[in-house]
C-alpha positions in Angstrom: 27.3 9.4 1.1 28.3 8.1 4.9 25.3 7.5 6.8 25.5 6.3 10.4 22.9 5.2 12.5 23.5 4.8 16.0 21.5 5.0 19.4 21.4 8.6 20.8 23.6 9.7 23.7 24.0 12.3 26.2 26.2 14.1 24.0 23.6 14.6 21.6 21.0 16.3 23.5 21.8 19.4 22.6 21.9 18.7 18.7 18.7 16.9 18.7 16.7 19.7 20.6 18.1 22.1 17.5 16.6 19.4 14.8 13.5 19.3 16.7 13.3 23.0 16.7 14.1 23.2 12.7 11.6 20.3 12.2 8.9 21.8 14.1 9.8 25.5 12.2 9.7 23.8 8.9 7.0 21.4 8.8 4.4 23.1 10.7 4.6 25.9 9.1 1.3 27.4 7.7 -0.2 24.4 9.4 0.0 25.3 13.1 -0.1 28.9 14.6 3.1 30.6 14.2 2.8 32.0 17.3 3.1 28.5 19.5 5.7 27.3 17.3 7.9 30.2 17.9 7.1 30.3 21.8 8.0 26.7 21.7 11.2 26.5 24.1 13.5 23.5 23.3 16.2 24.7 25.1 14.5 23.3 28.5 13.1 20.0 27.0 15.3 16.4 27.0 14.2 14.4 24.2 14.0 10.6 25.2 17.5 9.0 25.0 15.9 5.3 25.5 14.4 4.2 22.2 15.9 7.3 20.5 18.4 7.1 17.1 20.3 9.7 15.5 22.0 9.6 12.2 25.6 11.1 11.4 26.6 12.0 7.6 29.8 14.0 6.6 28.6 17.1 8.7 27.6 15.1 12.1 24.2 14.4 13.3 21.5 15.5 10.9 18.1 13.7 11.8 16.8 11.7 14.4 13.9 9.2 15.1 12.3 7.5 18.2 10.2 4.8 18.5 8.8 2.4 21.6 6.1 -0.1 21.9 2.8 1.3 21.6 2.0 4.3 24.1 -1.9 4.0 23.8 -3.8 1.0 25.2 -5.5 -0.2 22.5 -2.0 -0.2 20.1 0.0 -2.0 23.3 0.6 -5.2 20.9 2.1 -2.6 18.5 5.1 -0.7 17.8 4.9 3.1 17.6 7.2 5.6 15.6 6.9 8.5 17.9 8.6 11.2 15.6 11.2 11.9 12.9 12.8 15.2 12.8 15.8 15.5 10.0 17.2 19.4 9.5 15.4 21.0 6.8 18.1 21.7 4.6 18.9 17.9 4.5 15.4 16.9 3.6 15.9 15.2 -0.2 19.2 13.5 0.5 18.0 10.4 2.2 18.7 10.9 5.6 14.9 10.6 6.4 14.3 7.6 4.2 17.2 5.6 6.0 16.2 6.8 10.1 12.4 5.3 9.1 13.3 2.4 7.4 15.8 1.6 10.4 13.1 2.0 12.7 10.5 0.2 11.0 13.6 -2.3 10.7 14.4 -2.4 14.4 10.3 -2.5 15.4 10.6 -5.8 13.3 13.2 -6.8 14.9 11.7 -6.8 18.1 8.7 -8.6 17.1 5.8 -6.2 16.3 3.6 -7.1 13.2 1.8 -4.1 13.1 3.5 -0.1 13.5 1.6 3.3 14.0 2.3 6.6 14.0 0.6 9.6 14.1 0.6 12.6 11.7 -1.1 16.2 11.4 -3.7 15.8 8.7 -2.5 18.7 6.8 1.2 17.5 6.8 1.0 16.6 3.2 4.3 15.9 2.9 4.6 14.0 5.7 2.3 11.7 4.7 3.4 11.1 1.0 6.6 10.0 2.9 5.1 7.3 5.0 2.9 6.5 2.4 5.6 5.3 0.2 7.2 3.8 3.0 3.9 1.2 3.1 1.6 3.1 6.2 -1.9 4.3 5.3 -4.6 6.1 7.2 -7.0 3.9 9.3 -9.6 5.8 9.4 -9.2 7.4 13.2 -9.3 11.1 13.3 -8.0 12.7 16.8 -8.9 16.1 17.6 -5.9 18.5 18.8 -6.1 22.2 20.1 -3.2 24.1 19.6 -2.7 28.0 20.2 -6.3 28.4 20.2 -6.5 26.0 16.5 -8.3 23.2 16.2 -6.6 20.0 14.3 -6.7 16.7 13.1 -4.5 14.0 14.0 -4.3 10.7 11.7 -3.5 7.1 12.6 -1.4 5.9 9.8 -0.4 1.8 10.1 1.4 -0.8 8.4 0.2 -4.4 9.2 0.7 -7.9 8.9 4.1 -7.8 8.8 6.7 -10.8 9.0 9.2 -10.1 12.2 12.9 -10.2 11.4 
């Protein structure tokens, strides 16, 4: 199966604000109230084209990923996965594995030894998948409200790696 990995464009924006959409529809589900995810309005948001991937299989663009250097102060020295949206019906056929393992890839790349991300605590599946891809938990638990819900959002790292 074709897989192409490629920095994000323009010309994508619109595609990319539909996977976000599906992503958020699918794996949020149960976990955060329906209500905020359905009021959620996409159609007025421009996801970040600077640091931002897409990948392209047989039927176009099916998934995307962005990363940067770490957002919070005390993770500046890191790099940060920001998010990782594929469509749901192409969860299972790779397309998730190869945008994360590019990013982690390209992080490396540029020099960081340690990565984070951040993850909902009750996105199982979620973090099985990062899990396997070497991140665990940390220990740091940050509080979210959404829609009136209160949440938990993990720190998951991967550390002492080799750069590129």
């Amino acid at each position: 199966m074709r897989r192409l990995i490629r920095e994000m464009e323009e010309k994508d924006i619109e595609i990319v604000r539909r996977i976000y959409a599906a992503g958020w529809q699918d794996a949020f589900r149960g976990i955060v109230p329906q209500e905020y995810v359905s009021q959620m309005d996409f159609q007025h948001w421009t996801p970040p084209i600077g640091g931002s991937y897409v990948v392209e299989g047989e039927d176009g663009v099916t998934g995307t990923v962005t990363i940067s250097a770490g957002r919070e102060a005390a993770y500046q020295d890191w790099g940060e996965i920001i998010s990782l949206y594929v469509f749901p019906e192409r969860i299972g056929q790779g397309y998730g594995h190869a945008l994360f393992q590019f990013a982690i890839d390209t992080l490396l790349g540029h020099g960081y030894r340690s990565l984070y991300l951040t993850v909902l605590e009750q996105n199982t599946r979620a973090r099985k998948f990062y899990e396997r891809h070497g991140f665990s938990w940390n220990g740091d638990c940050i509080p979210l409200r959404l829609a009136g819900k209160e949440l938990t959002v993990l720190r998951y790292i991967r550390q002492e790696m080799t750069p590129v």
